[in-house]
N, C-alpha and C positions, 0 to 999 in steps of 0.2 A: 407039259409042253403046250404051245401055246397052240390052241385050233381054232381053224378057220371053215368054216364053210363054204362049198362051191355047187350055185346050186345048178341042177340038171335041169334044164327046158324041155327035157323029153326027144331030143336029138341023137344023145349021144356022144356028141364031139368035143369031150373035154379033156382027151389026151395032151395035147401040149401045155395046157396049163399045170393040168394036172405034174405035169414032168418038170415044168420051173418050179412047181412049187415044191419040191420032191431035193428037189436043191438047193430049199431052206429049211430054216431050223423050224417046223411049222406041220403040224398035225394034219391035214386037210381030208374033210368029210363029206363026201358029195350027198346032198339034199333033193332028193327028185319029189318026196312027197312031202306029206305032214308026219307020216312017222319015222322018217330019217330024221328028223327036228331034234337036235339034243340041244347039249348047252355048248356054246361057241365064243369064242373071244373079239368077231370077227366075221362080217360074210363078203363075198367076191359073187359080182355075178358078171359070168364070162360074156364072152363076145360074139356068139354066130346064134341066127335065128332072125325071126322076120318078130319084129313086135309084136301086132297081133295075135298072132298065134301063140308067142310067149306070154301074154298077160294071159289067153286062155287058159295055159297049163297050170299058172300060178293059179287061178282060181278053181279050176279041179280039183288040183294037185291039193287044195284047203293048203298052199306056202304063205301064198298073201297075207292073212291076218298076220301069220307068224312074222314075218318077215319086217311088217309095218311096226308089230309090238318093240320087233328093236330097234328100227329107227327113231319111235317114241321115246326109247331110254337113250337114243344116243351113241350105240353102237356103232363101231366102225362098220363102214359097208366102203366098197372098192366098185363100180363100175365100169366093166372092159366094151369099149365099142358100143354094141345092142345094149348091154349092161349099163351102161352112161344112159344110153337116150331112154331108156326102161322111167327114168332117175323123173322123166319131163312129164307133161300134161297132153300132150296131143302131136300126133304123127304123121306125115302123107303114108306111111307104110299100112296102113288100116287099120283104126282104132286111136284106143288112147292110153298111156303111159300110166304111171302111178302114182303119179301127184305131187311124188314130194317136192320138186322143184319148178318152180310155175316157169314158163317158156313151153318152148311147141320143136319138134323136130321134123323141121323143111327137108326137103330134096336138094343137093348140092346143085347148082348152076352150069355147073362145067358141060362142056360139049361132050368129054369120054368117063362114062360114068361104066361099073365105080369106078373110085379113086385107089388105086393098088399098086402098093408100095414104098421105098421109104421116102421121109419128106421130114424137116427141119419143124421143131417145136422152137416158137419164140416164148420167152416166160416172162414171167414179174418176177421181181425180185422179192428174196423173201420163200420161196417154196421148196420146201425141203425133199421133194419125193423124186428128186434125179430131173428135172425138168430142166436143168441146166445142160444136159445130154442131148447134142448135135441131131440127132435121127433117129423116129422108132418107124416100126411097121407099120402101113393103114391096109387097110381094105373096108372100104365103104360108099355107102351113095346116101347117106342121108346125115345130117349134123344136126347138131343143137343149136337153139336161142334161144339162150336165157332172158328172164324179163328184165333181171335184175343184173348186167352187164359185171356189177363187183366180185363175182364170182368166178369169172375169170381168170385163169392164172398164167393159162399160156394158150397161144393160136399158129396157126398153122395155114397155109396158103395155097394152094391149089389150083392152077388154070385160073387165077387173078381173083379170087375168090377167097375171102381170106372168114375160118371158121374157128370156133373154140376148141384147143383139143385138151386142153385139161381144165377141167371145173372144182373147184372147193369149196362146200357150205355146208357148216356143223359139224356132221361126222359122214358126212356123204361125200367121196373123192372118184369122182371119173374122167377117165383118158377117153379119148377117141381111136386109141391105136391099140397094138396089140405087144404090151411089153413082155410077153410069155412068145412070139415072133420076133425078140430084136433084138436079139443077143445078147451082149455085155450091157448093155446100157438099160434094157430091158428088165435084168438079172437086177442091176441094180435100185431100178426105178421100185420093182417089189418088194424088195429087202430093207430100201428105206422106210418106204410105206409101214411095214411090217413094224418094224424100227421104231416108230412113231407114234402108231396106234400101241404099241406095247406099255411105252413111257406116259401113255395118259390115264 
C-alpha cells in the first residue's frame, strides 16, 4: 500500500487528517522524531502550529535533515496551511522557514484577522489536484509570497486582499486551506493528489 507520512509538530492535533486520510487507499505514519523515519512514498505536513516553534521541533526532533534528503530526491511532499508556509524562507510569525522555496510569509492585511472559513480558490488552468472546486476551509493570518510568482496555481481573496492559496514547484504542493476541513471537495483535493504522485 502506498504510505505517506504525516509528520507530528509535537502538538498533537492530527486527528482530522489523520481521519481523511483513513478514507483513502493510503497507509499513513505519523513522524514526530528521527526514529519514526522509515521508508514513505510521500510526506504531508499538516496545518496547525506557530512556525517557529515548528522549525524548532524539526530540529530537535533530528526530522530536518531527513526530511530535506527527500526533497533532494524529489519526493512528493504536500504542504497544509503552516505546512505551505513551513515550504518558504522567512516569517513575521518568528523565525524562518526551510528554504525550499525562496519567498517570505507576510501577515494578511485584512482588518479581522484570522481569516476563518470557507472562501473561493481561483485556479490556472492545467492543475490537476481538485483546484477547480468552488470552496475549501481557511483558518489563517499569515500567507505566502513567492519570489517566483509561476508557482502559483490558484489565489484566493480576502477583505480585498488577494493571496496564493495553492502553490506548485517540483515535487513540493501546498494549499493554504485545510482540505482534511472541507468536505467533499477536500476528499477530493487529497485523492487526486494522491493520485498523481502515485503515477509518477
Amino acid at each position: 500500500m502506498f504510505k505517506v507520512a504525516v509528520i507530528d509538530y509535537g502538538n498533537g492535533n492530527l486527528g482530522s487528517l489523520l481521519s481523511a486520510l483513513k478514507r483513502l487507499p493510503v497507509s499513513a505514519q505519523v513522524w514526530q522524531n528521527q526514529i519514526d523515519a522509515g521508508p514513505v512514498d510521500a510526506i504531508i505536513f499538516p496545518g496547525v502550529g506557530a512556525l517557529g516553534s515548528v522549525i524548532h521541533h524539526l530540529d530537535l526532533s533530528g526530522l530536518r535533515p531527513i526530511l530535506e534528503q527527500h526533497v533532494e530526491r524529489s519526493h512528493p511532499v504536500l504542504g497544509i496551511c503552516l505546512g505551505m508556509q513551513l515550504f518558504f524562507e522567512d516569517g513575521d510569525e518568528g523565525g524562518s522557514g526551510l528554504g525550499w522555496i525562496a519567498g517570505s510569509v507576510p501577515t494578511l492585511k485584512a482588518q479581522v484577522l484570522p481569516h476563518i472559513g470557507w472562501n473561493t480558490v481561483a485556479h490556472s488552468q492545467g492543475d490537476g489536484n481538485g483546484a477547480q472546486d468552488p470552496a475549501y476551509y481557511f483558518v489563517h493570518t499569515y500567507r505566502v509570497l513567492p519570489t517566483n510568482p509561476d508557482i502559483i496555481v490558484g489565489v484566493t481573496e480576502y477583505d480585498g486582499e488577494t493571496f496564493p492559496s495553492i502553490v506548485r514547484t517540483h515535487s513540493l504542493y501546498g494549499v493554504q486551506f485545510h482540505p482534511e476541513l472541507s468536505g467533499a471537495t477536500g476528499h477530493r483535493l487529497l485523492s487526486q493528489w494522491l493520485q498523481e504522485v502515485r503515477e509518477k
